[in-house]
SEGU-790248 format. One record per residue (C-alpha): residue in one letter; x, y, z. Coordinates in pm, whole numbers, plus 50000, padded with zeros to 5 digits. Example, Ala and Ser with C-alpha at 12.3 -4.5 7.8 and 13.67 -1.06 7.14 Angstrom:
<atoms>
a512304955050780;s513674989450714;
</atoms>
This chain:
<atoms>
x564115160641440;x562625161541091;x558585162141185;x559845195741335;x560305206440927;x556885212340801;x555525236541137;x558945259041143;x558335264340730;x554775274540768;x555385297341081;x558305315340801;x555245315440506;x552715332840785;x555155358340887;x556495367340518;x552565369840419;x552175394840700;x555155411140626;x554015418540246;x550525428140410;x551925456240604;x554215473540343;x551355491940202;x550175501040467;x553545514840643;x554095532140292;x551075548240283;x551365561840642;x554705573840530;x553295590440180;x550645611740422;x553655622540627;x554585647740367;x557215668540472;x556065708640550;x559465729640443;x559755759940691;x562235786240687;x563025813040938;x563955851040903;x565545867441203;x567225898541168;x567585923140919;x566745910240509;x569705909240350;x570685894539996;x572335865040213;x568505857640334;x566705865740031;x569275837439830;x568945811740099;x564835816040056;x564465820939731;x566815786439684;x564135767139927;x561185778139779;x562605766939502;x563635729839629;x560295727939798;x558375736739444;x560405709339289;x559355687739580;x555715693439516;x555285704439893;x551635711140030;x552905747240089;x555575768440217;x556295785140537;x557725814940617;x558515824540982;x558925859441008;x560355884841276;x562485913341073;x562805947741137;x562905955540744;x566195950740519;x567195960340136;x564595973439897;x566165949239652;x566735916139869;x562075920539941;x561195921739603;x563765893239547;x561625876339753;x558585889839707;x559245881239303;x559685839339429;x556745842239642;x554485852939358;x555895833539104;x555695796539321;x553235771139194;x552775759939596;x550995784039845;x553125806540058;x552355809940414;x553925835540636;x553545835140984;x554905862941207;x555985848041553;x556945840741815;x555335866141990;x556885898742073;x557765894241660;x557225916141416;x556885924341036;x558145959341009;x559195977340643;x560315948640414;x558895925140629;x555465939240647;x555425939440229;x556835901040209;x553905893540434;x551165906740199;x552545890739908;x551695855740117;x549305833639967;x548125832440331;x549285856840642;x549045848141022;x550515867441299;x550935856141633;x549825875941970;x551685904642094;x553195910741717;x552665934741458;x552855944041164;x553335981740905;x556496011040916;x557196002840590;x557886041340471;x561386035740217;x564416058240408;x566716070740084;x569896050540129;x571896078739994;x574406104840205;x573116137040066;x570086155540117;x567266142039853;x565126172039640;x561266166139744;x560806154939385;x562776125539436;x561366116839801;x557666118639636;x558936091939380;x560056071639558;x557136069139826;x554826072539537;x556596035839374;x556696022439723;x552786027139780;x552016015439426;x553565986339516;x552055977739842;x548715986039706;x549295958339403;x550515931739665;x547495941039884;x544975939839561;x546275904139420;x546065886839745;x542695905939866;x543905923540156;x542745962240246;x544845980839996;x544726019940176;x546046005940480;x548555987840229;x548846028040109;x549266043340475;x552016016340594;x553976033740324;x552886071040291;x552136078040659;x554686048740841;x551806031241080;x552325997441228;x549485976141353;x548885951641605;x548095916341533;x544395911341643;x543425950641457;x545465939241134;x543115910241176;x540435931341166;x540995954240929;x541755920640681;x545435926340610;x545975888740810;x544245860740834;x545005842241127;x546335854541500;x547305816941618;x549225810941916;x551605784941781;x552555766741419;x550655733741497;x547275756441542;x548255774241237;x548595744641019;x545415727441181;x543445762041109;x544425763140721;x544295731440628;x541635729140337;x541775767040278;x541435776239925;x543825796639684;x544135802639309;x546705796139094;x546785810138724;x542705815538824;x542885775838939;x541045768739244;x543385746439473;x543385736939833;x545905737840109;x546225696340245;x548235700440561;x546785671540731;x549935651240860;x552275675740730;x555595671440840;x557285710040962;x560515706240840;x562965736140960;x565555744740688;x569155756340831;x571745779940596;x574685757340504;x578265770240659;x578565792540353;x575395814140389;x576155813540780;x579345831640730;x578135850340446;x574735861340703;x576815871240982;x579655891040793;x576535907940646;x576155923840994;x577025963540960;x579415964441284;x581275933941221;x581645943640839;x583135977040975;x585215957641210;x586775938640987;x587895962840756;x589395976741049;x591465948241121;x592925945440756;x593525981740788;x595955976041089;x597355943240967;x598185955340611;x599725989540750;x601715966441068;x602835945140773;x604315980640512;x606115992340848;x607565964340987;x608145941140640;x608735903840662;x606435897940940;x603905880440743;x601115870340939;x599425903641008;x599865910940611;x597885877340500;x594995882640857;x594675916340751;x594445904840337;x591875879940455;x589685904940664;x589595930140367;x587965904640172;x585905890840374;x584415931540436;x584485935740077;x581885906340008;x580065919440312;x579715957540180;x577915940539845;x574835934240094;x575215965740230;x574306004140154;x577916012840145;x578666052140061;x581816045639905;x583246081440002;x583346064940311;x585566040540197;x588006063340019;x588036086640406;x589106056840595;x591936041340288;x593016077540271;x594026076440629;x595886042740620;x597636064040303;x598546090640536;x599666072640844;x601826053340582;x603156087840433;x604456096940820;x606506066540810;x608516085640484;x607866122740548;x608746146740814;x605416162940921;x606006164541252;x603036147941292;x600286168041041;x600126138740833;x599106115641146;x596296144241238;x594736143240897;x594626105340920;x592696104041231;x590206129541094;x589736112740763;x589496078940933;x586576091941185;x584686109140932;x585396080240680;x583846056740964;x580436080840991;x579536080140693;x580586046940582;x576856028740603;x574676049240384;x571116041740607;x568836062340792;x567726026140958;x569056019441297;x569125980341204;x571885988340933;x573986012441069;x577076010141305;x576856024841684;x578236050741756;x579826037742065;x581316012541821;x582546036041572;x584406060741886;x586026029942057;x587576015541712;x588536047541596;x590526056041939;x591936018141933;x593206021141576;x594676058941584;x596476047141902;x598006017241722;x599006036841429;x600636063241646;x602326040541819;x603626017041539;x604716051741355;x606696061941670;x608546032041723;x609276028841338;x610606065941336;x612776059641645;x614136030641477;x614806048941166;x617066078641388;x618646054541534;x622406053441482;x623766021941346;x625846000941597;x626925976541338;x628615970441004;x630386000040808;x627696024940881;x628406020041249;x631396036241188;x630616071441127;x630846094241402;x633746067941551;x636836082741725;x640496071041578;x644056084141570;x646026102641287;x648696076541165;x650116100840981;x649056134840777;x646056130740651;x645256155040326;x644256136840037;x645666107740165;x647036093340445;x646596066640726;x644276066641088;x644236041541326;x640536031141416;x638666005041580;x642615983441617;x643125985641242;x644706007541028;x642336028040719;x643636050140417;x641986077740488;x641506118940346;x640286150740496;x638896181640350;x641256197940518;x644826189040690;x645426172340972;x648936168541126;x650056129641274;x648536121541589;x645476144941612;x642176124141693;x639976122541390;x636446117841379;x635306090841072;x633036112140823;x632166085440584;x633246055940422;x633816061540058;x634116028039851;x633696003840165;x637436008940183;x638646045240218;x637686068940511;x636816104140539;x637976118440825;x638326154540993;x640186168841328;x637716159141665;x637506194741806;x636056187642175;x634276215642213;x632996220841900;x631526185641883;x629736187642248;x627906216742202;x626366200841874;x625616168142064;x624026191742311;
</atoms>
């Protein structure tokens, strides 16, 4: 068995040679798979989106990606969450790419102003691109002054983006002044893109080596081998993204509404008090990424106040009519957009405000039929009881009531013997009592 030895331990020195051989190679192969970071906008831009890309264009500049890429399909979002953007986008030290897709897509308002900021702008078939004229976020009607402002900042802008990147600046202008939207393969035309690819493979092959300055620095776009890498919102900006959403905001602050008022009407309950704290909350964080007309907000609290004051106050019902009209005007005007995207549907807004005036009217009726109710127990039970005149009863004096025997004092005399009727209880101990006169006493229970 030992001339076996010397073979078996120069078979081990061949394959540990090899071994060294192809580590450089496997880490070179592995250094040309760079990693591509992509993120994806779907939906309406909202300060939610505009944190979660600003934080991986970040990570990916730290990286020292080949680029970043931005898949777009947005109807348009906050004035401030695009230029939040738009500000990362120009300041990044990698190129930005940003691709509108799949098709069907489109880069409408914010969207189509985040697109000409790109370092480099493709659009997919069937998508397009434009309507970015700004719609005042404010309830009441704006002076003409004002409206010419603000378009006049809007196109300013758009032209500047268009200018620094080297796209056509008046159709930059007329996107924002006159609201046209463009299809992909015209937009190519008219050199606002500079792709229409069908697919993010044949947009990376087409770039790759594509020049771009930096700081008036010629560089180069290497894409070969690139990695795509799709980057997903942690749970946080999830939650925080889909609370963001108009009708479920709305909703929600619904829902605390009705748990914090079942909760003041029917104390000790507990769990509709903390749901209802919880959904408050959560439509409080979600009205800070939203164009909230807080007038709105003070409608629909003032009719929570109200159906609250019919719990305490005899109206006969006034009270619970002015909370129904405060809560469905409150609910109309409580998004402060012209923009379909950001506003709550109508539908939406008729069926909760029918669901939630229901509950409150029947939550109010139950608590005020409680409250008339008589008591059946304890020494307040006791008033309105029949008993029997022990002896005189004046200012003092004994009746027989319930099988025990009560001092007991009338406003007025009563002989031994005559049924009494229990006034009050004075004390917890003493009675007030008067004479039961049948007839009397049926016509006012009548």
């Amino acid at each position: 068995m030992m001339f076996m030895k010397k073979p078996l331990s120069k078979v081990y020195l061949f394959l540990l040679c090899g071994v060294l051989m192809v580590l450089p190679v496997a880490q070179s192969l592995r250094a040309e798979a760079t990693e591509l970071p992509v993120v994806r906008i779907a939906g309406a831009i909202n300060p939610v989106q505009a944190q979660f890309v600003i934080g991986e264009l970040s990570r990916a500049n730290s990286l020292k990606a080949p680029a970043f890429l931005i898949e777009l399909d947005t109807p348009g979002g906050l004035d401030t969450a695009m230029r939040d953007i738009i500000q990362g986008i120009l300041s990044s030290e990698i190129a930005v790419i940003v691709y509108v897709s799949p098709s069907g897509a489109r880069a409408a308002s914010a969207g189509a102003l985040i697109t000409l900021a790109a370092d480099f702008a493709a659009m997919a078939p069937g998508t397009n691109i434009g309507a970015a004229t700004p719609i005042a976020i404010s309830g009441d009607e704006q002076g003409e002054t004002l409206k010419k402002k603000i378009v006049n900042d809007a196109v300013a802008y758009a032209r500047s983006l268009a200018e620094q990147r080297g796209r056509d600046r008046d159709w930059a202008e007329k996107i924002v002044s006159e609201g046209i939207s463009t299809p992909a393969q015209e937009a190519l035309e008219r050199q606002v893109i500079d792709l229409v690819v069908e697919s993010r493979e044949e947009l990376l092959a087409q770039l790759d080596g594509k020049r771009y300055l930096r700081r008036g620095e010629a560089r180069h776009l290497a894409l070969a081998g690139a990695v795509p890498v799709v980057a997903e919102m942690n749970w946080r900006q999830k939650v925080l993204d889909t609370i963001s959403n108009p009708t479920l905001a709305y909703l929600l602050m619904m829902l605390g509404l009705l748990g914090i008022f079942f909760e003041i009407s029917q104390p000790g309950v507990i769990l509709p008090g903390v749901v209802g704290a919880i959904a408050i909350l959560l439509a409080l964080f979600a009205f800070q990424t939203l164009p909230i007309n807080y007038a709105g907000v003070l409608l629909i609290l003032l009719a929570m106040v109200l159906f609250i004051l019919e719990i305490k106050v005899a109206s006969y019902g006034m009270l619970t009519v002015g909370g129904i009209i405060s809560l469905a005007l409150g609910s109309l005007m409580l998004i402060d957009s012209s923009e379909p995207y950001m506003q709550v549907s109508r539908v939406v807004i008729f069926a909760t405000v029918t669901v939630c005036s229901g509950f409150f009217v029947f939550c109010l009726y139950y608590v005020m039929r409680t409250q008339k109710t008589r008591f059946q127990s304890g020494s307040e039970g006791m008033v309105g009881e029949e008993g029997r005149a022990v002896t005189a009863v004046h200012d003092g004096g004994q009746v027989f009531v319930h099988g025990e025997y009560w001092d007991a004092f009338a406003a007025e005399p009563i002989a031994a013997g005559a049924t009494i009727v229990i006034v009050r209880i004075v004390n917890g101990m003493r009675l007030e009592v008067r004479a039961l006169n049948r007839q009397k006493d049926s016509v006012r229970l009548d």
